[in-house]
C-alpha positions as CSV (number, residue, x, y, z in Angstrom):
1,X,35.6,227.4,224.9
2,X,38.9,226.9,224.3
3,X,40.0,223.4,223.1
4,X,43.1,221.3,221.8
5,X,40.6,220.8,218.9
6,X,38.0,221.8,217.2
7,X,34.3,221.0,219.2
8,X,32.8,218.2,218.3
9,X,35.5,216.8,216.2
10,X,36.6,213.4,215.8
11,X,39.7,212.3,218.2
12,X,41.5,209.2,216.9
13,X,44.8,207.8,219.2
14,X,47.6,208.1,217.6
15,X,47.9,204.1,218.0
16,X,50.6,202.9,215.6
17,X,53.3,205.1,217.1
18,X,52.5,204.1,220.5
19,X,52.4,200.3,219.9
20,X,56.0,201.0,217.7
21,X,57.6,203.1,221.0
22,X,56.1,200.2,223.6
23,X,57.3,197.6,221.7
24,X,61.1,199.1,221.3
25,X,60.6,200.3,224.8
26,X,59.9,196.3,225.8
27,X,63.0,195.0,223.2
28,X,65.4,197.6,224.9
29,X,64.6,195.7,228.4
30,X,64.8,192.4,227.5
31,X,68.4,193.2,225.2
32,X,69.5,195.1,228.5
33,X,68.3,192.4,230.8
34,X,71.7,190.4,229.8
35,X,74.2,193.3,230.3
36,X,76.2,193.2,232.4
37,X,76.6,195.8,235.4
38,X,72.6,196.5,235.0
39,X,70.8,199.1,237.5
40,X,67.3,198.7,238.4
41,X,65.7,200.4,240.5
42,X,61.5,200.3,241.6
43,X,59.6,202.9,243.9
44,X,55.8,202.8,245.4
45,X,54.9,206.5,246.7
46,X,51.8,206.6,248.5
47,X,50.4,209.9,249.8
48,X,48.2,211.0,252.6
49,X,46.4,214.4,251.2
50,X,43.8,217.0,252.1
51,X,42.7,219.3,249.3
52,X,40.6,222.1,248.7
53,X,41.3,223.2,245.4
54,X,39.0,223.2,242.6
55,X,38.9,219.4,240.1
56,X,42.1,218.5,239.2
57,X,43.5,218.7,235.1
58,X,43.6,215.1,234.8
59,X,39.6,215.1,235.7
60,X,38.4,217.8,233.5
61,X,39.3,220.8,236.0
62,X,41.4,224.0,235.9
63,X,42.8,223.0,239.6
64,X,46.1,224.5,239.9
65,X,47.0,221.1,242.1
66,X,47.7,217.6,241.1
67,X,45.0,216.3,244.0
68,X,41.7,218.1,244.3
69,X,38.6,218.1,246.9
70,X,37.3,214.9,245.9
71,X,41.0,213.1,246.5
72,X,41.4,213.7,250.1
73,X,42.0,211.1,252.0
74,X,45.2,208.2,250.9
75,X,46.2,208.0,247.3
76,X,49.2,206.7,244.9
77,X,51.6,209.4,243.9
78,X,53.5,207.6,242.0
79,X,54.5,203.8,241.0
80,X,57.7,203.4,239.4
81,X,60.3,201.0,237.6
82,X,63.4,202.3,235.9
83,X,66.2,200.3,234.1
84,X,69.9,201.1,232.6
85,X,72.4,199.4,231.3
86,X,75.2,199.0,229.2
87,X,75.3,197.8,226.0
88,X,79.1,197.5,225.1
89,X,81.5,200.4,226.7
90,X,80.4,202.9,224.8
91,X,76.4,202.8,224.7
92,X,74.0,202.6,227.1
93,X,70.2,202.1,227.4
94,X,67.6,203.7,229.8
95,X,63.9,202.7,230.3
96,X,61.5,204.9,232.8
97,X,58.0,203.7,233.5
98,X,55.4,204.8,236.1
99,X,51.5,204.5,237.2
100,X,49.8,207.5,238.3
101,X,46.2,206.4,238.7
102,X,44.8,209.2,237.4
103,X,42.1,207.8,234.6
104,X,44.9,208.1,231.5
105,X,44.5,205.7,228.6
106,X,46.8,203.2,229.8
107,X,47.4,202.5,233.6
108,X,51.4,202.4,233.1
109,X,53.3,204.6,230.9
110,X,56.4,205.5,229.9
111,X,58.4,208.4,230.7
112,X,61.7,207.9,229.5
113,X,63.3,205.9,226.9
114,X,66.3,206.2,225.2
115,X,69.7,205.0,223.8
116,X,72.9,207.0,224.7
117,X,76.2,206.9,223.0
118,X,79.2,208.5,225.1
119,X,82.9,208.1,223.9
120,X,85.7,208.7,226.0
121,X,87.3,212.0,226.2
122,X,89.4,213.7,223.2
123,X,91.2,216.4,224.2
124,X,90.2,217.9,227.3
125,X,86.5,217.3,225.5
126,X,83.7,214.9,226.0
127,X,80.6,214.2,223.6
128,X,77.4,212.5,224.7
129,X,74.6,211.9,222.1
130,X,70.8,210.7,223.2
131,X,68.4,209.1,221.0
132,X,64.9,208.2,221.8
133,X,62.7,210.2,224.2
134,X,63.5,212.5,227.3
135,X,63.5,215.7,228.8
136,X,65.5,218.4,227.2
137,X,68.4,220.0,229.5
138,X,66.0,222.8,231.2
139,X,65.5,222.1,234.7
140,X,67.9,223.0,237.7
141,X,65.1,221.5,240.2
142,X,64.4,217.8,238.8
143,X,67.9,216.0,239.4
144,X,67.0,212.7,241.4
145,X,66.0,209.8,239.9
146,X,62.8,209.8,237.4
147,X,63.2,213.4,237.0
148,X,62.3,214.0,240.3
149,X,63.0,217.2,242.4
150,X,65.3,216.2,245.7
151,X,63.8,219.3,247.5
152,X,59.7,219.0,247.3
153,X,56.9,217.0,246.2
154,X,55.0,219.2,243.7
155,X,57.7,220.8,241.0
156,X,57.5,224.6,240.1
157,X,55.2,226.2,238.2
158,X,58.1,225.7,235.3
159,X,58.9,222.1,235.9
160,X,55.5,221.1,236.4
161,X,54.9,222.6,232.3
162,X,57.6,220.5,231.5
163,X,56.5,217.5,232.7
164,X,53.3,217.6,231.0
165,X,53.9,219.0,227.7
166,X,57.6,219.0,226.8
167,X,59.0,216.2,225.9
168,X,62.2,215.4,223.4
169,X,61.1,212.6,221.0
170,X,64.7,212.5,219.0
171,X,67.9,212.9,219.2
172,X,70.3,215.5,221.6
173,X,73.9,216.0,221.5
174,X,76.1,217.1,224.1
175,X,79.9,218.7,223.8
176,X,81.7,219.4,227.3
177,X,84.6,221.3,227.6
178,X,86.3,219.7,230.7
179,X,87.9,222.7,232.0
180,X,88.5,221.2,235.5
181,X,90.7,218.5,234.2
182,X,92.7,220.9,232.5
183,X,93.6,223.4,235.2
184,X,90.3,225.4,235.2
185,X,87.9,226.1,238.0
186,X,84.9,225.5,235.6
187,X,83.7,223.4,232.7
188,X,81.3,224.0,229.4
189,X,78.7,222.6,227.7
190,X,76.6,223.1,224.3
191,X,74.0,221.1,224.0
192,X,71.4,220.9,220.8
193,X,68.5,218.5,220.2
194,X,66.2,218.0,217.3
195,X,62.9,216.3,217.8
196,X,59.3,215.7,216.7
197,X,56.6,214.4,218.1
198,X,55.4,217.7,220.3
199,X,52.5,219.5,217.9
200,X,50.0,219.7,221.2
201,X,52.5,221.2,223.6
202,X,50.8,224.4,224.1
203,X,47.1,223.3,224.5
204,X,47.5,223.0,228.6
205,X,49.4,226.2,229.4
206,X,47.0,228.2,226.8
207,X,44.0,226.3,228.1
208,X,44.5,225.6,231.9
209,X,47.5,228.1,232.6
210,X,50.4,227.0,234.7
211,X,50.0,224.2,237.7
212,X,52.3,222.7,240.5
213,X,52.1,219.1,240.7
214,X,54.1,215.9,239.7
215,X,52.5,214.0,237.2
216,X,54.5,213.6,234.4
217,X,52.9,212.6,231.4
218,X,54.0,209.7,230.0
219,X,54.9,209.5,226.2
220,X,51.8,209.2,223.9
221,X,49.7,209.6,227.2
222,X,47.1,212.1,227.5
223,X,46.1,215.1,229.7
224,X,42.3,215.6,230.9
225,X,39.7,212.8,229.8
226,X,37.7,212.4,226.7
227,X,34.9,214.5,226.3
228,X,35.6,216.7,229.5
229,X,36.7,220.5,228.8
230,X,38.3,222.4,228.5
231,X,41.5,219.7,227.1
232,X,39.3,216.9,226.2
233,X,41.9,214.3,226.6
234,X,44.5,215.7,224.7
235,X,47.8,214.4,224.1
236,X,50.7,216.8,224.3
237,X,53.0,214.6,221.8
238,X,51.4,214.2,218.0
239,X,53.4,214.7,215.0
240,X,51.4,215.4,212.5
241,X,53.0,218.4,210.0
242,X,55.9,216.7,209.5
243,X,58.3,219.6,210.6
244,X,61.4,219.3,212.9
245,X,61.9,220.9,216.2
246,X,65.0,222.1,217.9
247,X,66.5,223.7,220.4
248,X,70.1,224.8,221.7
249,X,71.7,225.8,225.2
250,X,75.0,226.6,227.3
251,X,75.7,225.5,230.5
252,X,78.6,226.6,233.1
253,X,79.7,224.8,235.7
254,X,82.3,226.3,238.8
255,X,83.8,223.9,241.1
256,X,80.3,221.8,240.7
257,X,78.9,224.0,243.4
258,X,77.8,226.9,241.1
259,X,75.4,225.9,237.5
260,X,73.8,228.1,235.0
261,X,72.0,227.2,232.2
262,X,70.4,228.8,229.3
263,X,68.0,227.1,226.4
264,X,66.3,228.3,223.7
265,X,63.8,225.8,222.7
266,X,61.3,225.9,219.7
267,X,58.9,223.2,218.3
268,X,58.4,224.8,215.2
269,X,55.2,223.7,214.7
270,X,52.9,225.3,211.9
271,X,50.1,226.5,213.5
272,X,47.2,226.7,210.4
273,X,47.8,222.3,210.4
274,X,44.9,220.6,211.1
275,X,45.2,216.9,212.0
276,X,41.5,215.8,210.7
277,X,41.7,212.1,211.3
278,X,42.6,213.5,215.3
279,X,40.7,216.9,215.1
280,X,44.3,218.1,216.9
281,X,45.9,222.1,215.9
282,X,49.6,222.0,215.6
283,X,50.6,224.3,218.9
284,X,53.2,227.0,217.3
285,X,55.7,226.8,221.1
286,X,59.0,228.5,221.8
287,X,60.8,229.5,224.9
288,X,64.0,230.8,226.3
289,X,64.6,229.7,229.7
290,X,67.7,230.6,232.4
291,X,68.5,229.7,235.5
292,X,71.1,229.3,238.3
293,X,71.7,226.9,241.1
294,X,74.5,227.7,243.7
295,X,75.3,224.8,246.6
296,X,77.5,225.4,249.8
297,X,79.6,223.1,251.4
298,X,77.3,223.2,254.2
299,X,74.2,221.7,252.5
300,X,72.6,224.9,251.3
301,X,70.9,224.9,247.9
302,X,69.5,228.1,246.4
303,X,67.6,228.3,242.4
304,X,66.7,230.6,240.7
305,X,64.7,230.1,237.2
306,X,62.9,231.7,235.2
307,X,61.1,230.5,231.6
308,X,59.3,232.9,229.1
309,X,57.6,232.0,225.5
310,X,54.6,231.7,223.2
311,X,52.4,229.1,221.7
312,X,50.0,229.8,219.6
313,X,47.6,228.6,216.9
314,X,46.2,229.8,213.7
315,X,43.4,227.3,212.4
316,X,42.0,228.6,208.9
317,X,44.8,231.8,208.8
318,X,43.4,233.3,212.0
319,X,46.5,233.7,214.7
320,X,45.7,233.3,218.1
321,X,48.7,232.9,220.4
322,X,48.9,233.0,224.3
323,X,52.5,234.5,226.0
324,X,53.4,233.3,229.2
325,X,56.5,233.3,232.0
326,X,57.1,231.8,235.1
327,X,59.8,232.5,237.8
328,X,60.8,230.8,240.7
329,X,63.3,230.8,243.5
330,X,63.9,228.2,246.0
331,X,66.1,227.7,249.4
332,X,66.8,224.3,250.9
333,X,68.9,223.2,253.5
334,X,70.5,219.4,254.5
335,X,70.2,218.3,257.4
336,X,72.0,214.9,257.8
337,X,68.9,213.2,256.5
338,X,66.6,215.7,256.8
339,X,65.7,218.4,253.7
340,X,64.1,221.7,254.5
341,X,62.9,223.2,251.5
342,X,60.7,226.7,250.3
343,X,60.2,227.8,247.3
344,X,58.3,231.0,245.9
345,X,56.4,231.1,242.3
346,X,55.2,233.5,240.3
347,X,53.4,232.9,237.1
348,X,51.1,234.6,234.2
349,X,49.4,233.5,230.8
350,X,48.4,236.2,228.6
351,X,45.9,236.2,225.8
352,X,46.2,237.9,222.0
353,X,43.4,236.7,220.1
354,X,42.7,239.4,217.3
355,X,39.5,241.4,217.6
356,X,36.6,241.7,217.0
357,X,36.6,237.7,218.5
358,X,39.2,238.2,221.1
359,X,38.1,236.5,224.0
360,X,41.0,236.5,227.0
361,X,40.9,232.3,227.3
362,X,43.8,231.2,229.2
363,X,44.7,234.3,230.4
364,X,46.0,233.9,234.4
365,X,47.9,235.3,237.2
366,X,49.4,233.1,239.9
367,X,51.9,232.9,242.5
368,X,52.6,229.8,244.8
369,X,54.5,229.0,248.4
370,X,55.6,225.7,248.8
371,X,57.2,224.5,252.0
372,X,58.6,220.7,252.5
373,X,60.2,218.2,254.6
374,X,62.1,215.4,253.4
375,X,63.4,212.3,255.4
376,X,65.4,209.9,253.9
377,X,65.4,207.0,257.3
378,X,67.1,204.7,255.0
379,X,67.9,203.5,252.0
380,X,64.9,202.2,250.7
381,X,62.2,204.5,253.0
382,X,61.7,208.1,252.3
383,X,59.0,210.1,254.4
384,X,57.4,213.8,253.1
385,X,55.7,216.4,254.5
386,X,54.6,219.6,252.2
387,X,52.3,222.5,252.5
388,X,51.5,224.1,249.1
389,X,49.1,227.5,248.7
390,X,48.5,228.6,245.2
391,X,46.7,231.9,244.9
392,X,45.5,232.7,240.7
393,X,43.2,234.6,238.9
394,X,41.7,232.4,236.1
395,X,39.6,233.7,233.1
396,X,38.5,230.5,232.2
397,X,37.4,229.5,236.2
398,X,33.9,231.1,236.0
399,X,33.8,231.0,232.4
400,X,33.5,227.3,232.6
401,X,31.2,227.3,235.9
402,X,34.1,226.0,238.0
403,X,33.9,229.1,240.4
404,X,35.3,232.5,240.6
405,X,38.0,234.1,238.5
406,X,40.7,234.5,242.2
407,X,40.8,231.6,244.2
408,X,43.2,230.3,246.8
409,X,44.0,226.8,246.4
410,X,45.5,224.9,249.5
411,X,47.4,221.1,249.2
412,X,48.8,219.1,252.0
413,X,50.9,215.7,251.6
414,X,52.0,213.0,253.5
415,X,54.3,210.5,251.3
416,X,55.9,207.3,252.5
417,X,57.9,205.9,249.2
418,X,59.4,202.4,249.8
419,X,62.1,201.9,247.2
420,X,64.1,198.6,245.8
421,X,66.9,198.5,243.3
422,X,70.4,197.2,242.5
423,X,72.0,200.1,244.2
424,X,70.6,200.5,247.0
């Protein structure tokens, strides 16, 4: 049985650095609190669901679905309060928190935090710099509010990775080339981070596979519950080897109606550490991801992503490591206030333990359809329909008595989000 861990070993939360990031979380709100121009902005999404897939990640399970069997019926998707402001012309701070009432070790977490310092523009250039935690520039699908995708409920197979292992705890800079302002049809951007903070990001694609939900976990959260396999409770973001992280990417923007993007991200873990006061292995994760998202002037959106890498582990010298990619594309068209969205996935997890102990753990196949309606009747009340089908092959299903290796998973939502805020 494949673990975050070793069995049987001692788990200890990594207390000091949460109660350090709550408590500058909670001093960045108050200090913004007086700026002036603040935005604010709070969301209650409830959902109405039928499931049949197998128990849900958060519960123990290797569900491919946010909402298994037993949650059928109505349920919270997601409770949310979000904060910015400036502080000065020049800086600006950002606060995310949410609720997902799914058993983690504190009922609200947060998601996003951070400080950002952005000058004006020098010479047909612009520089933005982010300290503090948030997602790295990957994603062409999660661009509303909270990191939220504007098409569907549950992200892709990629996005839904994201939001559960990758976070960047440190600090990202941003150069533009404004190519538009100068007579161009496009603009540039390089964009380089370097974090810490992300030893376990690995465990749940290596262990579970890939998934398509929207539960982000929040920083220092955890994934799975104590004691349950095959994660145990993990959490995704430990620093514990005390090496750096970083990662580097291009973007090119035509007209604003045309994007493509390209990362190369690496945690640079070292995979024979051994946290023994947690029991956690340092996750060994890199990636190169690319996408491209094209827009019409008639409220068409098509994206196309894919996202292929390795994490891997090596606890007393011996290497195990798990490949994996994930593609997706994605059509949507507006409506006035109506969204129409589909989306196609297609996923795999591969396993390389060495012999004579290889054992294929992790290893999956998958693809997904996902089809949604969104209606936005106002400003502050949004209504959902989706219809999600995710058909995998799992190693680790039977292994772990949690049925057989192909299964066909089926999700339908509901949502009604009621939403308040400064801008609305």
């Amino acid at each position: 049985m494949l673990e975050g861990r070793p069995a049987g070993a001692p788990r200890a939360l990594p207390v000091p650095a949460a109660r350090c990031c709550r408590a500058a979380c909670l001093a960045l709100l108050a200090f913004g609190a007086s700026a002036r121009a603040a935005d604010w902005e709070a969301s209650l999404d409830m959902r109405l669901l039928y499931s049949d897939a197998y128990r849900s990640f958060m519960d123990g399970g290797i569900g491919t679905t946010r909402f298994d069997r037993n949650d059928t019926g109505l349920r919270l998707g997601r409770a949310r309060l979000a904060f910015s402001a400036p502080l000065g012309e020049l800086w600006s701070m950002h606060f995310d928190a949410s609720a997902w009432d799914d058993k983690d070790r504190s009922p609200v977490g947060v998601t996003e935090a951070y400080l950002q310092f952005r000058p004006y523009p020098f010479s047909g250039y612009r520089l933005r710099i982010k300290a503090g935690a948030f997602y790295p520039p990957v994603s062409l699908e999660n661009r509303a509010a909270g990191w939220e995708s504007p098409y569907t409920l549950s992200y892709s197979a990629i996005n839904t990775w994201l939001g559960v292992e990758v976070r960047t705890l440190g600090v990202e800079a941003q150069l533009d080339w404004l190519g538009r302002r100068t007579g161009h049809s496009f603009d540039l951007s390089a964009t380089g981070g370097a974090f810490g903070w992300n030893e376990g990001a690995g465990v749940v694609v290596a262990s579970d596979g890939f998934m398509l939900h929207d539960r982000q976990t929040p920083v220092f959260g955890r994934v799975g519950q104590p004691g349950a396999a095959l994660l145990n409770g993990v959490g995704p973001f430990l620093e514990f080897d005390g090496h750096v992280g970083a990662y580097a990417g291009l973007e090119a923007r035509y007209l604003d109606r045309v994007v493509l993007r390209v990362l190369r991200y690496e945690n640079r873990a070292d995979p024979t550490v051994v946290d023994f006061v947690s029991g956690a292995i340092a996750w060994d994760t890199r990636f190169s991801s690319a996408g491209l998202r094209v827009e019409s002037e008639t409220g068409w959106t098509g994206i196309v992503q894919w996202l292929g890498g390795e994490t891997a582990i090596a606890p007393g010298g011996q290497l195990s490591s798990w490949p994996f990619r994930a593609e997706f594309a994605l059509l949507s068209k507006r409506f006035g206030r109506h969204t129409l969205s589909a989306r196609y996935d297609h996923f795999r997890v591969d396993s390389n333990s060495p012999p004579p102990d290889f054992e294929p753990y992790g290893r999956q196949r998958g693809q997904a359809f996902t089809a949604a309606w969104l209606f936005e009747a106002s400003s502050h009340w949004r209504f959902a329909l989706e219809w999600l089908a995710v058909r995998s092959h799992s190693y680790n299903r039977p292994e772990n008595l949690q049925g057989p290796p192909l299964a066909t998973e089926t999700q339908i939502q509901l949502a009604v989000r009621y939403a308040l805020g400064s801008g609305l």
